[in-house]
Every structure is written in structure tokens, then in C-alpha cells.
C-alpha positions in Angstrom: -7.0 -16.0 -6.3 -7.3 -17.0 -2.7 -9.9 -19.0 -1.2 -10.6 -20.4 2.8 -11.9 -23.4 4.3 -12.4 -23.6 7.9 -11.4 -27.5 9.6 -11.8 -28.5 12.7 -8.8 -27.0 14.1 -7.7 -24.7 11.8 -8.4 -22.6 8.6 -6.8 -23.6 5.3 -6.1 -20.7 2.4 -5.7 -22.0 -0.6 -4.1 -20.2 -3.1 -4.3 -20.5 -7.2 -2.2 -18.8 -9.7 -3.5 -17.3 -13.1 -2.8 -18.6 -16.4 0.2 -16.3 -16.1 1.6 -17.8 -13.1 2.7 -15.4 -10.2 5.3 -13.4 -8.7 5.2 -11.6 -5.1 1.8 -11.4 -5.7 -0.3 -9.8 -2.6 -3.5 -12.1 -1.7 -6.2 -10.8 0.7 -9.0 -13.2 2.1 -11.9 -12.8 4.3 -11.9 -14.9 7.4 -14.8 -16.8 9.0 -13.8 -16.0 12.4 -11.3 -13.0 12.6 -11.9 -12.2 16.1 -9.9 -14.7 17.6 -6.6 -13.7 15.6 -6.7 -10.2 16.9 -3.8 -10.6 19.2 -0.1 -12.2 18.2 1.7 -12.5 14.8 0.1 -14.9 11.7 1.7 -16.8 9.6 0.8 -19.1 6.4 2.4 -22.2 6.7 3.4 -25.1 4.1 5.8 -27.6 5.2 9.0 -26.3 6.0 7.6 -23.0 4.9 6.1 -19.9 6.4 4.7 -16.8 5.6 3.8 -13.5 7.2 0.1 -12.7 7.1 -1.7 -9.7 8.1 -4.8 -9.5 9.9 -7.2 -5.7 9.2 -10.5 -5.0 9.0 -13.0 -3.7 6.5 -16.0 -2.7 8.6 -17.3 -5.7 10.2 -15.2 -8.2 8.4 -12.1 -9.9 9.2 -9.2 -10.2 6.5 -5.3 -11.2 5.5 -3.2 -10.1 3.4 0.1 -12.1 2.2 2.8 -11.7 -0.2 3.1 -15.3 -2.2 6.3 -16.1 -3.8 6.8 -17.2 -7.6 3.8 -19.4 -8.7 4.0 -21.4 -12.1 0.9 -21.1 -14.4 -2.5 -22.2 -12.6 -0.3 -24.4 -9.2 -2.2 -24.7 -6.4 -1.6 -23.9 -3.1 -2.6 -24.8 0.4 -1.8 -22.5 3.5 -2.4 -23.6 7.3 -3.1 -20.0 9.2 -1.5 -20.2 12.8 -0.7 -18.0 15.3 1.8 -16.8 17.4 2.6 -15.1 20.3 4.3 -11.8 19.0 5.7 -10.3 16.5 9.4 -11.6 15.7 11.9 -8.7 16.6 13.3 -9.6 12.8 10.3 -8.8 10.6 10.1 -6.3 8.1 7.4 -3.5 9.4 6.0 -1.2 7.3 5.2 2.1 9.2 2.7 4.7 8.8 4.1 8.9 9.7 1.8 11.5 9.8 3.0 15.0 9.6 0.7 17.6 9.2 1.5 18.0 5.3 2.2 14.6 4.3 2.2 10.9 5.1 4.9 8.7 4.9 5.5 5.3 4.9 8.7 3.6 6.4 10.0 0.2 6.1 11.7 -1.2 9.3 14.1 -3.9 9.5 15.6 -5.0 13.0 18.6 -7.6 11.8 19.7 -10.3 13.8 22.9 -8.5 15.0 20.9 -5.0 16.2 19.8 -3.8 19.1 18.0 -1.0 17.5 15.7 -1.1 13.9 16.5 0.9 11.3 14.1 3.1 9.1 14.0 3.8 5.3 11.9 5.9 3.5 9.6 4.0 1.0 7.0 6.9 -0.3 5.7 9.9 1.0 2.1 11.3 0.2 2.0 14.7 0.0 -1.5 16.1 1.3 -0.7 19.8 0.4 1.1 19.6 -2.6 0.9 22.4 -5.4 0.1 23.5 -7.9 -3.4 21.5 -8.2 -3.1 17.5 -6.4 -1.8 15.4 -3.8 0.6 13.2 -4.9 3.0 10.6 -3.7 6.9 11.3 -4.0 9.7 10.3 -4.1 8.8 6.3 -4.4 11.8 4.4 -3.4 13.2 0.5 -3.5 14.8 -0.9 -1.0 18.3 0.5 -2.1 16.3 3.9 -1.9 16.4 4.2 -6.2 13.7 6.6 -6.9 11.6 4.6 -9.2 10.2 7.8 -10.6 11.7 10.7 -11.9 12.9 14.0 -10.1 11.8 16.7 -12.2 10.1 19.2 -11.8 10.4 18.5 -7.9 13.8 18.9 -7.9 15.3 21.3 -10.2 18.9 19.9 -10.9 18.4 16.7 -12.5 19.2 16.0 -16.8 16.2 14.4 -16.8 13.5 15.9 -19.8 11.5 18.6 -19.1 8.0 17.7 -20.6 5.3 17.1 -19.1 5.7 19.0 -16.0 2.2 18.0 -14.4 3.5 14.2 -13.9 4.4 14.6 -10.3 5.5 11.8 -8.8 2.4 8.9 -8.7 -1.1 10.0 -8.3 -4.7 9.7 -9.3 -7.3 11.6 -11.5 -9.0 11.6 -15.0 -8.6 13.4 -17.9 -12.0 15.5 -18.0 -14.7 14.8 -15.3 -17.9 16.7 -15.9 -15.8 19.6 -18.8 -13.3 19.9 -16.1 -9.5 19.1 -16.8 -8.6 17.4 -14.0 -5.3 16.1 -16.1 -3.1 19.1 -16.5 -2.1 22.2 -14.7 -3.1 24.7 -16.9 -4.6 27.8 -15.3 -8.0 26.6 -16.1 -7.4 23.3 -14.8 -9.7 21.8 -11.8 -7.9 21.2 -8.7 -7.7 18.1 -6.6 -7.8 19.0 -2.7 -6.8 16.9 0.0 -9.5 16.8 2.7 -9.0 14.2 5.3 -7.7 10.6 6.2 -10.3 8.1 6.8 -7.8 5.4 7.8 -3.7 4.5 7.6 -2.6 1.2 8.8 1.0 0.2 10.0 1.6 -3.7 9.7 4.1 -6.5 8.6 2.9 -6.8 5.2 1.5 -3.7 3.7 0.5 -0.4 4.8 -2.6 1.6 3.9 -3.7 5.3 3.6 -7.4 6.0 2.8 -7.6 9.6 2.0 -11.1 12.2 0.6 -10.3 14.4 -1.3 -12.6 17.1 -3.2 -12.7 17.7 -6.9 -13.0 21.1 -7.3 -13.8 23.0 -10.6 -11.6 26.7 -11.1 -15.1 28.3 -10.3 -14.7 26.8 -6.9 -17.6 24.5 -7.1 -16.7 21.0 -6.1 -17.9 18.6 -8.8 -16.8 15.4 -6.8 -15.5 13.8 -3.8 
């Protein structure tokens, strides 16, 4: 859980593990004056060290969002947010794409010894997939492993061949109002893709908001 203090000449975020402890876990807090951080590059700082933080919105409110490293059960830590000037050449960026039948997210990493960054794929979200949802795929780590399988979007793998509606990552329910949102069976509901509200590039994370419609096979959209 994260909480901030504001002082007198900076804000303090202060940081507490679970009973579990934690591991690269992301944090996101709410500022008490988020205006003034809009330009430059954040950072958290403890000591000797420092970490990136990321400055979005949510309507009228300002926020971070930061990665902490490992935690041991319930520590406590305290942050000093600063500022600086720009963005450091050397940080990792995560990228929003949009194409007009997918969006893809890219991770870039400028080393030391580069004069230009390099991109990697990290996930793509396919906005006009078939047969019935958007989903995302391939999902990638940074050695660009698929971390799910191949099947059935690609054809020539050994993999199993059961359950062929588990494309890839995505999100529905098993029955919403009688409808089978689940499989693809032919009287299976579909899931359309209908917009993006919002995608945000940054240091830390990226986001896609998307709408989509939930749509019953007699055409008749149940939800959005």
C-alpha cells in the first residue's frame, strides 16, 4: 500500500508491504498537487537510491505509478518525490502503436553505448480479432519468450490442441444475461471492439482503455 504526506518542501510516499512481503510490485498514489510535476522526469528517492515514477491523470486528479523492488513481510518504506529536468536518454520507455487493427506496446531501451534506441515488441491487442473477441497476443519477456501459447494462432506448433477459444490473454465471463460469452461456439455472444478512450506511453507502464460491446448472436447488445 502506498500512502503521501506533503512537508514543507517536498512530498514523502511511503510505502508498506503485505504480510506476504513484495516483489516488483507496481504502486500508484494520488498527489496533493500534481500540477506542478507535469513537466521533467520523477523519481523516488531513498538514500543512495532512486526510482522512476510516473506522473497520469485520472480525470481531475493527479497520480504515480512506481515499480518497488523486493519488500520483506510488512517493511516500511519512505520515498522523497523530486524532479528532474528530462527524461534520461537511458530509461526504459514503454511505447504505445496504434495501427488501425491492433495496439501494440513496445519497450525501448537506449544503452549507454547507442546512438539510436532500440524497440521490442512486449504485447499486441488485437482490436479486430476473430472469431468472437479482442484479445492480446503474442505477450512477450524481455528475451521475447512468448509467455502464452501459440496455438491456434499459429498453426505449426506441438503444442495441445484443446481449448481452441483460449486466444492469447483476454477478458469476459462465462454466461452474462443466458449468453455464452466463454466459448466460440456458433451460438456464442461476440465481444466487439468499439473504441479507445485512452493509451498512455511512459517510463513505467503503459495503458490502453478500450469499449467494447457485448453483443448476443441475435445482434442485440446486452452490455458495454
Amino acid at each position: 500500500a502506498g500512502q503521501v504526506r506533503a512537508e514543507q518542501k517536498h512530498v514523502v510516499v511511503k510505502v508498506t508491504a503485505g504480510a506476504k512481503g513484495a516483489y516488483q510490485t507496481p504502486v500508484f498514489v494520488a498527489l496533493p498537487d500534481g500540477g506542478k510535476y507535469a513537466e521533467g522526469r520523477l523519481v523516488l528517492k531513498k538514500g543512495r537510491e532512486e526510482i522512476p515514477a510516473q506522473l497520469f491523470f485520472e480525470g481531475k486528479t493527479a497520480k504515480i505509478g512506481f515499480l518497488v523492488g523486493v519488500m520483506s513481510p510488512n517493511e516500511v518504506r519512505e520515498y522523497t518525490l523530486e524532479s528532474r529536468s528530462k527524461r534520461r536518454e537511458q530509461a526504459q520507455w514503454a511505447e504505445i502503436r496504434i495501427a488501425s487493427d491492433a495496439v501494440e506496446v513496445h519497450l525501448q531501451q537506449l544503452q549507454a553505448h547507442e546512438t539510436k534506441p532500440t524497440y521490442r515488441l512486449f504485447t499486441r491487442y488485437l482490436t479486430q480479432s476473430k472469431p468472437n473477441k479482442p484479445f492480446f497476443y503474442p505477450i512477450l519477456t524481455p528475451d521475447s519468450e512468448p509467455l502464452t501459447r501459440l496455438w491456434p494462432l499459429e498453426a505449426n506448433t506441438n503444442e495441445t490442441h484443446d481449448h481452441p477459444h483460449h486466444r492469447g490473454m483476454w477478458f469476459t465471463h462465462g454466461e452474462v444475461n443466458g449468453v455464452d460469452f466463454w466459448s466460440e461456439e456458433p451460438r456464442a455472444g461476440r465481444t466487439v471492439h468499439d473504441r479507445l478512450e485512452d493509451n498512455l506511453s511512459g517510463e513505467v507502464f503503459a495503458r490502453v482503455v478500450a469499449t467494447t460491446n457485448w453483443i448476443a448472436p441475435k445482434s442485440s447488445t446486452i452490455a458495454t
